[in-house]
N, C-alpha and C positions, 0 to 999 in steps of 0.2 A: 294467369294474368299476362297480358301483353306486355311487351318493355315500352311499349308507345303510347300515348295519351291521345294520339290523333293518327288518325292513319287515313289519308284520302286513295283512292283506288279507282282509276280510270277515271275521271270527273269531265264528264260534259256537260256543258249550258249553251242551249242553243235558243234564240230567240227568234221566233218567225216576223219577218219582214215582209209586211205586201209590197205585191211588184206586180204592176197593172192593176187591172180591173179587181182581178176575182183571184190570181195568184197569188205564194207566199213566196220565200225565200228563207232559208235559214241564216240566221246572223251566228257564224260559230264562235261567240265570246270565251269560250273556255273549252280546248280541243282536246281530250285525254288527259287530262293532269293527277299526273301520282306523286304522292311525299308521305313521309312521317315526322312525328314531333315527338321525342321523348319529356317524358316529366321535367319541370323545371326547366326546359331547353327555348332557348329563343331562334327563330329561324326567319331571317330578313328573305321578303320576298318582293326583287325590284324590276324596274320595267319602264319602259317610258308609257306617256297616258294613250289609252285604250290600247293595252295588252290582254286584258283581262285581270289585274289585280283583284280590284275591290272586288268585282264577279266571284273571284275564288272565295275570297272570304265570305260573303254574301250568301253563297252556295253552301258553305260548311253550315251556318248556321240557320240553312233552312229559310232564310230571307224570299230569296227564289228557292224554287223546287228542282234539284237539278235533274237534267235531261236524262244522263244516264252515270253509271257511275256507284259507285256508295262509299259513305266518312261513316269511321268507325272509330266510336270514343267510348278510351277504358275497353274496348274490347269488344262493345256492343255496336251493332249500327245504328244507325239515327234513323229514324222513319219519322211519318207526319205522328203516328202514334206517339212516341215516347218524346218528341221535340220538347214539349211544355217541361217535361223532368228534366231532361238532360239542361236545358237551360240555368238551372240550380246550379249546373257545373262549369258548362261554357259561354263566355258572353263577351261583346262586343263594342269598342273606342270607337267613334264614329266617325269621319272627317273634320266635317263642319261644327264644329263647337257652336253656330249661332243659329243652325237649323236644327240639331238633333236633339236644342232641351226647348218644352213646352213653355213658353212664353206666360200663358194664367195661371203657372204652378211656380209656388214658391221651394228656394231650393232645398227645404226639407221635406217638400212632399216629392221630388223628381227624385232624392237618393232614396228618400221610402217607399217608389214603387216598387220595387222589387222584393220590398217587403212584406208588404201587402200581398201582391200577385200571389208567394209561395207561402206566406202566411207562416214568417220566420220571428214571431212575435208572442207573448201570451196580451202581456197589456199597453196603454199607449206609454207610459213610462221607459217600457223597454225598449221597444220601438223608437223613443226620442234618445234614448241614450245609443241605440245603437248607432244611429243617424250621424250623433256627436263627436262619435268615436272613427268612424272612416270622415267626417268633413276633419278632425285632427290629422288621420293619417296621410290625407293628402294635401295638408298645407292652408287648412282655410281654418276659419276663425267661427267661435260657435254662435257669434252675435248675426252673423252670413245666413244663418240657416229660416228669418224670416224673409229674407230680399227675394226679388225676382232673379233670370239668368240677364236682361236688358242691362241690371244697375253692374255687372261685372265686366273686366278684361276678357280677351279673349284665352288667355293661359287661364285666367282663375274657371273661365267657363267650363274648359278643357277640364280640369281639377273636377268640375262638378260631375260631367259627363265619365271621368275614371270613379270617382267616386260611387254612382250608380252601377257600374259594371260589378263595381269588389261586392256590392251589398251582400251577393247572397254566397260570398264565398267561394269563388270558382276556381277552378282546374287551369282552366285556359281562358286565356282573351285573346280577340280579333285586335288588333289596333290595325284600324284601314288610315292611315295617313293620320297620326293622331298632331303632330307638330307641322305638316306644310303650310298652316293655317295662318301661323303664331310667328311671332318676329324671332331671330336667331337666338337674343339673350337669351327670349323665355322659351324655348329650343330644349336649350341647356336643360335648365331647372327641370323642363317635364321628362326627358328622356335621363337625368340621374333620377327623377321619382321612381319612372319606370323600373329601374335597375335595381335601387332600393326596396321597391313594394315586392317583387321578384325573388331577392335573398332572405324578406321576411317572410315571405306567404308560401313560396317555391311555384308558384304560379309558374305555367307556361304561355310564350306568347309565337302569334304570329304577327309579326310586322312587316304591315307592308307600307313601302313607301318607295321614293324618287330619291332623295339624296344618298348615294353610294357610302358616306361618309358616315354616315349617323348610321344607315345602317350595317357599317363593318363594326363601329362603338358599341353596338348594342348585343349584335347577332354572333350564337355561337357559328349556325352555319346558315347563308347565302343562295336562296335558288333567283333564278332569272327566268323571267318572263318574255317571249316578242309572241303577238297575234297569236294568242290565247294558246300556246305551246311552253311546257318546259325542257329550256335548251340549255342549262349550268345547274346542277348541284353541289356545292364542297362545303367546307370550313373555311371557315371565314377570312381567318388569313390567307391558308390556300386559296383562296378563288381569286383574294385581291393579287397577290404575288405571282400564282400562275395561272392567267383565264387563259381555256381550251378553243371555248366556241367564237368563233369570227364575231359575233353580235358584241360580247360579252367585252372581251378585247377594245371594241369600239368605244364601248358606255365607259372602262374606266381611263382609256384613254382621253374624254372631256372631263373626268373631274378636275378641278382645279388644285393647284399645288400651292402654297403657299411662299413657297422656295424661287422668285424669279430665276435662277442660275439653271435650276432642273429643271423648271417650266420652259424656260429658251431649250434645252436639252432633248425635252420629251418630243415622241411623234405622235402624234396627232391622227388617226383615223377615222379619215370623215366618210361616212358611208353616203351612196350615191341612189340618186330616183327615193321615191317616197314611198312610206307603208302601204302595202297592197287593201285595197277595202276588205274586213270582213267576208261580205257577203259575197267577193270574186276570188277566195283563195289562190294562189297559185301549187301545180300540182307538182307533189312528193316536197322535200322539204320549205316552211313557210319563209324564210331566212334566205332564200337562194335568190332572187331576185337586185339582192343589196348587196350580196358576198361576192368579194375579191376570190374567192375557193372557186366558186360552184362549178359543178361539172356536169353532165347526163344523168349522173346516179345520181344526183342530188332531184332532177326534174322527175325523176322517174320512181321514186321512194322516197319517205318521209322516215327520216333517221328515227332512231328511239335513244333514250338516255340507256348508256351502257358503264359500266366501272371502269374509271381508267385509271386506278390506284388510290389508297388511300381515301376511299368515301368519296372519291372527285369522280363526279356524274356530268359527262356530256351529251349533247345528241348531235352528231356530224360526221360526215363519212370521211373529212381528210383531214382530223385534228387526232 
């Protein structure tokens, strides 16, 4: 048995882009990306928009088919073959709480697809009571379970869309941006459900999102994304307290402090020129175009994540 419940191993996603007539291009949304997740471990994975996040997660579950690479859960690799099984174990928060639930289904047929699909049911009784028993565990009410997903908030949505993920019992979940959606209260309330469902289930997650914040609260440990490279791995505290990578430095440099005294105090690194396209990489590391470091080696090689103590993973030749 592995110590790891997920294991991603080289991960590319490459999308062809026509350019001209009859050419393509490849769009490189996901350039080498390797990590593991132990059991029960939450691992925040953040970036500003179009790094590749959700791609990653997308990827793992087979969403897209990725380019090259392979994710290995529980020990086994995922192929197109075993996808539909392994599903039983891994499954996926979706962003959009107002696109990802089906509009002509009410919300106890949306948490009882997954019921249905793996046929975790003998008769409809059971089936309704199981329905009953996760719309309780995540906060909703069982009179809820005739309405549409239209007649709900967007947290209670959100609620329905976790709610379908738990049905069939799984291992792990994606959450691709499960709270950006959602006003900050209701923030709150889904990221302690998260935490909560977590210490009961031992479910593992990967959470990806934008707020550095929520996810230092949530994640044991922190990778960092820019233009579909990972450039920071640690623990959590560790990466907030000491980032290695020039990029990384930058991101929590803009979090906000709530402290005016140490916000006047703090410095500010604003990084300069704009994200390089995709489809025109720059060559050897993708980061060196915006970095105060960069040197020849940096234009001339594309760093790799290396240990630089303590489970703290950079990828940069002068950090």
């Amino acid at each position: 048995m592995s110590e790891y419940i997920l294991e991603v191993e080289h991960l590319k996603q490459y999308f062809p882009i026509r350019t001209g007539l009859f050419g393509t291009t490849p769009l490189k949304a996901v350039d080498d990306v390797s990590f593991a997740i132990k059991p029960g471990e939450t691992l925040g994975l953040v970036g500003e928009s179009g790094c590749g996040k959700t791609t990653v997660g997308r990827s793992i579950m087979r969403l897209y088919e990725p380019t090259a690479g392979t994710v290995k859960f529980d020990g086994e690799v995922i192929t197109k073959k075993n996808i539909k099984a392994m599903r039983k174990q891994m499954q996926m928060v979706f962003q959009d709480p107002y696109s990802s639930l089906n509009p002509r289904m009410t919300v106890e047929d949306i948490i009882g697809e997954p019921l249905d699909v793996h046929h975790l049911y003998s008769n409809r009784a059971e089936r309704r009571e199981k329905i009953l028993e996760l719309m309780e565990l995540v906060g909703l009410n069982a009179e809820h379970a005739t309405r549409y997903a239209h007649e709900f908030s967007g947290g209670q949505r959100q609620r329905i869309g976790i709610a379908r993920a738990l049905a069939v019992n799984p291992k792990f979940i994606v959450c691709d941006e499960p709270v950006s959606a959602l006003d900050v209260s209701i923030q709150a309330q889904v990221i302690n459900m998260f935490e909560d469902l977590q210490s009961k289930l031992g479910v593992a997650y990967l959470f990806i999102a934008h707020d550095l914040l929520v996810v230092q609260h949530i994640s044991n440990r922190i990778a960092v994304m820019y233009l579909g490279h990972m450039v920071e791995i640690a623990d959590a505290d560790e990466l907030m307290d000491n980032p290695m990578h020039p990029y990384t430095q930058s991101l929590l440099s803009a979090v906000p402090i709530p402290d005016p005294k140490i916000a006047r105090e703090k410095q500010r690194i604003v990084l300069e020129g704009d994200v390089p396209s995709p489809l025109k990489m720059p060559t050897g590391c993708p980061f060196r175009t915006r970095c105060r470091f960069a040197t020849e080696k940096c234009a001339a090689e594309c760093p790799q994540l290396t240990d630089r103590g303590n489970g703290h993973f950079a990828a940069c030749w002068n950090k």
